[in-house]
C-alpha positions in Angstrom: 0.0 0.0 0.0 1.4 3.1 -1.1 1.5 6.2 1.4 0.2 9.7 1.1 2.3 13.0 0.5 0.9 14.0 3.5 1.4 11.1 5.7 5.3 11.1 4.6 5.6 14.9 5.4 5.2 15.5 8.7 6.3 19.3 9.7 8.8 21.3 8.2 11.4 21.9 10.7 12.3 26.1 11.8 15.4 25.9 13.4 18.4 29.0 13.2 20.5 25.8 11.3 17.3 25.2 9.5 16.7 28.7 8.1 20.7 29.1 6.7 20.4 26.2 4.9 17.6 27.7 2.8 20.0 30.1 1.3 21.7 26.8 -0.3 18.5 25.3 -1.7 18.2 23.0 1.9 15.0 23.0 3.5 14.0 20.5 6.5 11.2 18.6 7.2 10.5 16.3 10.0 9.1 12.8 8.2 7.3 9.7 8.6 10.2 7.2 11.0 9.3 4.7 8.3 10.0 6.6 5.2 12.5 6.3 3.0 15.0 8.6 0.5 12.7 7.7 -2.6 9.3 8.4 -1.0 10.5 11.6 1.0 11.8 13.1 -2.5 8.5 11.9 -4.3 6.6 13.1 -1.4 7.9 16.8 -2.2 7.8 17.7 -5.2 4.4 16.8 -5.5 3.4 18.7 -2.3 5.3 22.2 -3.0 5.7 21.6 -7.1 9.2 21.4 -7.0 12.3 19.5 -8.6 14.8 17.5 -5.2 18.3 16.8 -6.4 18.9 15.5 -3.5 17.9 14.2 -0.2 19.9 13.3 3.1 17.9 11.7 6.5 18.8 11.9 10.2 17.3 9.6 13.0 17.3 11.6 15.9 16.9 10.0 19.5 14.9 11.3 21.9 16.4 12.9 25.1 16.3 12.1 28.4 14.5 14.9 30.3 13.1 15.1 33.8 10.2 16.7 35.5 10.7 16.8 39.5 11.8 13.4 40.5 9.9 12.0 37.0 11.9 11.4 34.2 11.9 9.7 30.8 12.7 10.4 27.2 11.4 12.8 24.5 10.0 11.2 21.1 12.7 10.2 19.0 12.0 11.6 14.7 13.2 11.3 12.0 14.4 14.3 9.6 15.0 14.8 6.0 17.1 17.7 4.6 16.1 18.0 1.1 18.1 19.8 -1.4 16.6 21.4 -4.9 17.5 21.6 -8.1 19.5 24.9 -9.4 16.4 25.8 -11.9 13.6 24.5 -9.3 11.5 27.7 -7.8 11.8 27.7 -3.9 9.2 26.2 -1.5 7.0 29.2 -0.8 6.3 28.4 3.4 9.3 29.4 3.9 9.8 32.3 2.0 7.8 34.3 4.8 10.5 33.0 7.5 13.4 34.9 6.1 
């Protein structure tokens, strides 16, 4: 069973990091923990209309924080940093952040 754009794209990802790399073409989304390169790169450019050259994926853990005496961890995600093509137009959501 295929997946959704939308079930592949979770939330794009605003960070200070985040919002340099959109000067180089990178912008980053958190995705789907089952996901992979080929879906993420279909998944956007038929969400925001654009051309990906490229795409590069990060598990990230979740962290161990505490509340009182209480601890445990944070949900552990999954990003994607997706680069563009050099004639693609830019993703427009972000445009505003700049």
């Amino acid at each position: 069973m295929s997946k959704l754009a939308q079930d592949i794209i979770l939330r794009p990802v605003i960070t200070e990091n985040s919002m340099d790399g959109i000067a180089d073409r990178k912008y980053t989304f958190e995705v789907a923990k089952d996901a992979n390169k080929v879906e993420i790169k279909a998944a956007v450019e038929k969400l925001f209309g654009v051309k990906v050259a490229k795409v590069n994926t990060i598990n990230v853990d979740g962290k161990l924080r505490r509340y009182g005496r209480y601890e445990g961890y944070t949900a552990s995600r999954k990003k994607a940093i997706v680069t563009l093509t050099e004639d693609s137009k830019t993703i427009e959501f972000f445009d505003g952040m700049m």
